[in-house]
N, C-alpha and C positions, 0 to 999 in steps of 0.2 A: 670526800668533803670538798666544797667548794672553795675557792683560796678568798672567793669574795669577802668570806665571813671571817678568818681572819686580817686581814687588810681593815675591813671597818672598825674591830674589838681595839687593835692595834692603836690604828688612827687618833680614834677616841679617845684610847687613854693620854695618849700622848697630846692633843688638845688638851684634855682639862690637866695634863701638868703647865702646858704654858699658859691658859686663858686663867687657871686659878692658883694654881701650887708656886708658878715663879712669881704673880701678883703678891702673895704673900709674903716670900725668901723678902720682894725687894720692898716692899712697905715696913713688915714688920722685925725683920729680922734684919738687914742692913740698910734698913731709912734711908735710899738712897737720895744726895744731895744734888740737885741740879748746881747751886751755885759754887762746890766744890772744885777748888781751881784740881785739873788731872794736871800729872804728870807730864805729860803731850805739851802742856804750854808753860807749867813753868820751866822745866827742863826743855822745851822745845829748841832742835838744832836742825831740824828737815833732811834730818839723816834716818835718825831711827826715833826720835821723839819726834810725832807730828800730829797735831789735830786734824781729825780723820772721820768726814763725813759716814754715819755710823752702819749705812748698810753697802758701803766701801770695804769700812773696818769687819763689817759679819761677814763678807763672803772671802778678806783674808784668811780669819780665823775659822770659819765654816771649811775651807779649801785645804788649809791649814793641818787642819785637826783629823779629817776625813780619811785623806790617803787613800791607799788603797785595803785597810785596815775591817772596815767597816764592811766589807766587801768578802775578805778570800776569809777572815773570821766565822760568819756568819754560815759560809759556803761549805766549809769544815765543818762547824758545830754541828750542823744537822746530821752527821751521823748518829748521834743517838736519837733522830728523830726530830720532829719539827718542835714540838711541844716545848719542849724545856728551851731551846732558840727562842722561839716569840714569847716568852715569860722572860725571860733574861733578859730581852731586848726593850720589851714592853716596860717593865719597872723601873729598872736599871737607868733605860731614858727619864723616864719620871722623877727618881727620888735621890738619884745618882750623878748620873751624868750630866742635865744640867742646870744642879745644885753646883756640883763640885768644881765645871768653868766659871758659869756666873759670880759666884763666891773667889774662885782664883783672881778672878780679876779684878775685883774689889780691892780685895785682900793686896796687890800690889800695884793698883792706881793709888792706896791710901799709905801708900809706904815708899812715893817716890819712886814707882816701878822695879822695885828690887825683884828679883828672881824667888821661886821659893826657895834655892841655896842659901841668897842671900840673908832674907826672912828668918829661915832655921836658927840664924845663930841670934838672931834678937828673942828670938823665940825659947829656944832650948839652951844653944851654945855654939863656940867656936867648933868646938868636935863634932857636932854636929853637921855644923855647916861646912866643913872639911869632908866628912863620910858622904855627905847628900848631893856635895856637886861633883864628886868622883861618880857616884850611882849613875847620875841625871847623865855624866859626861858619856859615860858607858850605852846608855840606854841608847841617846842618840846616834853615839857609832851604831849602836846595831841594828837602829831605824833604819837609817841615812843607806848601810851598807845594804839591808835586805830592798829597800824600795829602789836602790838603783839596777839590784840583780832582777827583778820583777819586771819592772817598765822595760830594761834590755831585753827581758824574754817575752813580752810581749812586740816589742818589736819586732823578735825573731821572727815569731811565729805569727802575728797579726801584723805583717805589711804593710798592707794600706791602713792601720794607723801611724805611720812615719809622719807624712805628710800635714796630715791636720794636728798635728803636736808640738811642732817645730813652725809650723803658720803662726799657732794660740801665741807664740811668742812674738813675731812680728806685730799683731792686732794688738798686745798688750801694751808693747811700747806704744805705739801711735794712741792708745785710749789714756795712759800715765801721761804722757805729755798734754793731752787735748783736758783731760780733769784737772791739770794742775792750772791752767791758762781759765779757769770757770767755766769751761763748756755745759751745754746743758745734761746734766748725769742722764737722763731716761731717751734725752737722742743717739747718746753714745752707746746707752747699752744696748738698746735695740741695733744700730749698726757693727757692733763688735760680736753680738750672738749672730747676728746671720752672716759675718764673715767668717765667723768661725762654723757657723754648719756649711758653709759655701765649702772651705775646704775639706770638711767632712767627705762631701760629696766627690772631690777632685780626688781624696785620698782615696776611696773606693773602687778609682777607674783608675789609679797610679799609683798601685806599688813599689815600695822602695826597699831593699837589701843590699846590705852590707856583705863584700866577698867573704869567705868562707873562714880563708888566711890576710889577715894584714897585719903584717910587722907582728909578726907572730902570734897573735890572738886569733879568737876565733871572731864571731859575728857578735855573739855575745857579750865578749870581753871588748873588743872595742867598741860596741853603745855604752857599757859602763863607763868607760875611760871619758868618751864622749861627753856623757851626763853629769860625772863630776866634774868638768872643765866648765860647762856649764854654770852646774849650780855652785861653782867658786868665783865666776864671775858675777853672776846675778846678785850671791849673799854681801858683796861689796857695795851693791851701787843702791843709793839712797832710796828705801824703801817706797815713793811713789813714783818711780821709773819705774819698775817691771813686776815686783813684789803684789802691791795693793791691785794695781789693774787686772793683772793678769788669776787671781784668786777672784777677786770681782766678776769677772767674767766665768770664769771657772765656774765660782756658785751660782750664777745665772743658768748656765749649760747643765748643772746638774738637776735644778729644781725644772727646767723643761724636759730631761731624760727622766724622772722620777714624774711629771705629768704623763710621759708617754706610757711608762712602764704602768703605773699605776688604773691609766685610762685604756688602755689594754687591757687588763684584769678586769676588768668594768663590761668594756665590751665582746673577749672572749671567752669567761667566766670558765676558767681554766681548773679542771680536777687537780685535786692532791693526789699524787700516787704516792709518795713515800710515808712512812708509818709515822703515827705521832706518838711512836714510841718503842726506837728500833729495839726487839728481843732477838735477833739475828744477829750480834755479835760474836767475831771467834774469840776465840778463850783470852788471848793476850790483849783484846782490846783495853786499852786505858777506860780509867773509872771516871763519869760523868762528874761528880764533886772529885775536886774541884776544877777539874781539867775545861771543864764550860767557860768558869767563868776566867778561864787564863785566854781559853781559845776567843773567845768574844768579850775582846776588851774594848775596842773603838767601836759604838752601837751601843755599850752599855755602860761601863764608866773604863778610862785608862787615865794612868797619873800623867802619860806623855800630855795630856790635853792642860794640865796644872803649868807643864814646861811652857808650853806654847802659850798659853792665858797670861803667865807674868813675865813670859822674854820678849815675845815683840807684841802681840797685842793691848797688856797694858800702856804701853809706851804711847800708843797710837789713840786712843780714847777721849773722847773732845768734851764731853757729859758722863757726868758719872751714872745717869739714869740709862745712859747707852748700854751699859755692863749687862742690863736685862736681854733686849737683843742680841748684843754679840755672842753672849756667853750661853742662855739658856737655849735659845733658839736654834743655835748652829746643832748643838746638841741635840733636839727634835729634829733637822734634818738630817745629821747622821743617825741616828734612831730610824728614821724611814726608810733611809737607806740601807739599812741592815736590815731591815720587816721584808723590804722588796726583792733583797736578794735570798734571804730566804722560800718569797714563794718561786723567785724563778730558779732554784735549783732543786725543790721539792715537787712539782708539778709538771703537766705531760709539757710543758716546755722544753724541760730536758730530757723525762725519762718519760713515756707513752704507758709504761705498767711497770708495777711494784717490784715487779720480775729485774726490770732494766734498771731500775735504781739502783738496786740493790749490786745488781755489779757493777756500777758506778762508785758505788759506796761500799767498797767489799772490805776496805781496811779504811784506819784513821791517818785523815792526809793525804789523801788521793786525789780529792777536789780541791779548787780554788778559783783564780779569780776567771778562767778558761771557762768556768764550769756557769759563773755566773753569767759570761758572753754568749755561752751556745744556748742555755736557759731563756735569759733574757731577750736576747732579738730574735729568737722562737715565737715570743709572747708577742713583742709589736708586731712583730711579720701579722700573726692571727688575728689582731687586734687591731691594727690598724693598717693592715695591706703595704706596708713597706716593705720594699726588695729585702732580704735574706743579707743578703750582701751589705747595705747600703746599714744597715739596723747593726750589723755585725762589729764594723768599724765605729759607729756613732758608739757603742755599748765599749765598746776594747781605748778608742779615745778617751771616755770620760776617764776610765780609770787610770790611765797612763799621765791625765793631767792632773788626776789629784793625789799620784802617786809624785809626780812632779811637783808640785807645790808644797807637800810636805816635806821634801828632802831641800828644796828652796833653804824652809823656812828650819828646817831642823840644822843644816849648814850653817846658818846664821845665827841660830842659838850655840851652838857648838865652838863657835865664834866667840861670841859675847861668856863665854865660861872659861874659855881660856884667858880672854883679857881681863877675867875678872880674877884668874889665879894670879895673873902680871900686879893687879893692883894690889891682892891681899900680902902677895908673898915678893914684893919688892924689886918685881922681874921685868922694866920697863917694855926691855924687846919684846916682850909677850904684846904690849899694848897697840904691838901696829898691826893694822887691818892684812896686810897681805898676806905677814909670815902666820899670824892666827889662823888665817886662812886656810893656809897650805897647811899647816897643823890638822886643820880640820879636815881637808880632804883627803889627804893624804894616810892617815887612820881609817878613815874608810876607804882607800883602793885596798892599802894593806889587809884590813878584814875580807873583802871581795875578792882578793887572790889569793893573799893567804892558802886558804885551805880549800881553793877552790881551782889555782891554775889558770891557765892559759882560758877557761871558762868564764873565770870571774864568779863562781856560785859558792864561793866561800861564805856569804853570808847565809845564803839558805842551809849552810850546812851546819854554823854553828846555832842560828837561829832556835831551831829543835830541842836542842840542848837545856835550853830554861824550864821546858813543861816536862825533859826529861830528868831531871833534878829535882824538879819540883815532885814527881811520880815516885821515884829509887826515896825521897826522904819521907814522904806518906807513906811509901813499904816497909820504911823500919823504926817507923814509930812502934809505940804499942800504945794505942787507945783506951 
């Protein structure tokens, strides 16, 4: 089967959830108010409440929300076949996912930007919202920790993505500062996407690694250390210095990597060789319900996207009619993004015959976001004649930066929960940004070395453990 024909079913639907299904969420279902003062300006402090030009504010939240989630998800699920992935992907974006931002943000621009933690206890009760921000807190460690171990191993192993990762951060400041000053937004972004493919290009031809041993770590362990020093810096400093630009851009670079990927399929009209509906499973393979829908959570709906909707996004919402864009939309893009990576990890991009897939795909968990780099810049190489190399690093960048802006911006929720235990539970010192901070990061080296050593892949290792839980307590049900 041609991947063409998937790709357009896809598309479509996800079209008429935005040109018709979110038209109706926002007309008939939450009458959105243009003259509705948001949050953003009555609590406005140019910290973390700011009105926020609104496809600024989507490609936070778009960059946000994406990760790298949407991506090693998708790349996994397809073990059971392609079939039940682009159905998950396909609906899931339509009647799910972005329902359920669009609505989060709503839900906490009308509420003064409260968190859903905070919300719970207006809602249900204080026990509640004690149980739900422990959950939320938790979650995020385990984000935070598995997308730091990820992006270090992509560094490991994808070199010349060093370079254009750590540039995106230079280009971002200098674009945060030039948009705060009213530069013109369509000069900037056009100059910050081609500084940033510029050093795409530079990374390609300059690789960079990290010694083997430093100060006792490995290569690995010190980019994570690196990353959360980072991203403990970044979660401090007021949201239109590094935060909004550097997502801004980010969604710009994906929605041109998602033309390339896309317009490739178009022009190399690439076979399916994997089954749309693997019957070659070994015995112990995990059961597809509901293991699918645990495995592809970002692409079809995840609650972490509810977190991210009412901790900094609502905050930042200038019109409350903007909630359609940020919320549903970002949502159709990672939905394509998860359709895309689907065909490039079921197609002769990465496997040439059914034969090769399949020992690709010989157990669950084997693939990820590696799988979607060799896949995908397979695809534009044929598709569009770009060097192997040069395709390699552009496809292993995007993901490292939208693995990086969700650990940004999940650091900074992380943050804002701890200060929010300072307020409820009478704990001042909670309420300062640094020691919060350090609270926060510091839970996540802890989880990264923890159980993972001088490696740092502590996270990847308890990370498993949820869908294994989830499996051992479906075993001893009785139905």
């Amino acid at each position: 089967m041609q991947s063409v024909t998937i790709v357009f079913l896809g598309l479509a639907g996800m079209a008429f959830g935005w040109f018709v299904y979110s038209k109706f969420i926002a007309e008939k279902i939450f009458q959105l108010d243009p003259d509705f003062v948001t949050p953003a300006h009555e609590l406005r402090d140019d910290v973390d409440f700011l009105p926020t030009n609104r496809f600024v504010l989507w490609g936070h939240h778009f960059t946000s929300i994406a990760g790298a989630a949407p991506i090693v998800g998708p790349a996994i699920a397809v073990y059971w076949g392609w079939v039940p992935a682009v159905l998950w992907v396909t609906f899931g974006t339509i009647f799910f996912a972005g329902v359920h931002d669009f609505g989060a943000i709503w839900a906490s621009a009308r509420n003064k930007g409260k968190s859903m933690g905070a919300l719970s206890e207006d809602v249900i009760g204080s026990r509640t919202r004690a149980l739900f921000m422990i959950v939320i807190f938790l979650l995020l460690l385990m984000v935070n920790a598995v997308f730091g171990v990820v992006i270090a191993g992509l560094f490991v192993t994808t070199t010349t993505a060093v370079f254009p990762a750590w540039s995106a951060i230079a280009v971002a400041l200098v674009i945060g500062q030039l948009i705060h000053r009213k530069f013109n937004l369509t000069l900037l972004s056009i100059c910050g996407v081609a500084a940033l493919y510029f050093s795409i290009y530079i990374g390609s031809q300059l690789p960079i690694a990290l010694p083997d041993q430093l100060f006792g770590l490995t290569a690995n362990g010190s980019w994570i250390v690196i990353l959360f020093v980072y991203a403990a810096i970044a979660s401090m400093l007021p949201v239109w210095v590094l935060l909004q630009p550097r997502d801004f851009i980010n969604g710009l670079q994906l929605f041109i990597g998602l033309f390339l990927l896309y317009g490739a399929v178009l022009l190399s009209l690439p076979e399916i060789t994997a089954p749309a509906f693997n019957n070659m499973l070994p015995a112990n393979a995990p059961s597809l319900v509901p293991l699918l829908f645990v495995t592809i959570a970002c692409g079809a709906v995840s609650g972490f996207h509810g977190i991210v909707s009412s901790g900094t996004t609502s905050k930042q919402l200038d019109k409350e009619p903007d909630a359609r864009l940020v919320g549903y939309f970002s949502a159709v893009g990672e939905g394509s993004l998860a359709l895309i990576t689907i065909i490039a990890v079921t197609g002769v991009g990465l496997a040439a015959t059914p034969e090769i897939w399949h020992q690709i795909y010989d157990q669950y968990g084997t693939a990820g976001a590696g799988t979607f780099v060799q896949g995908g810049a397979q695809i534009i190489q044929n598709g569009w004649g770009v060097p192997l190399g040069i395709s390699t690093t552009l496809l292993a960048t995007m993901v490292v930066l939208f693995a990086a802006t969700t650990m940004d911006t999940g650091v900074r929720l992380q943050r804002y929960i701890i200060q929010e235990w300072g307020s409820i539970y009478d704990l001042p010192v909670l309420n300062n940004n640094i020691l919060a901070t350090v609270i926060a990061v510091g839970s996540c080296l802890l989880l990264a070395f923890g159980a993972g050593g001088a490696s740092g892949s502590g996270g990847l290792t308890i990370w498993p453990l949820l869908a294994l839980q989830i499996r051992f307590w479906l075993d001893s049900r009785c139905w």
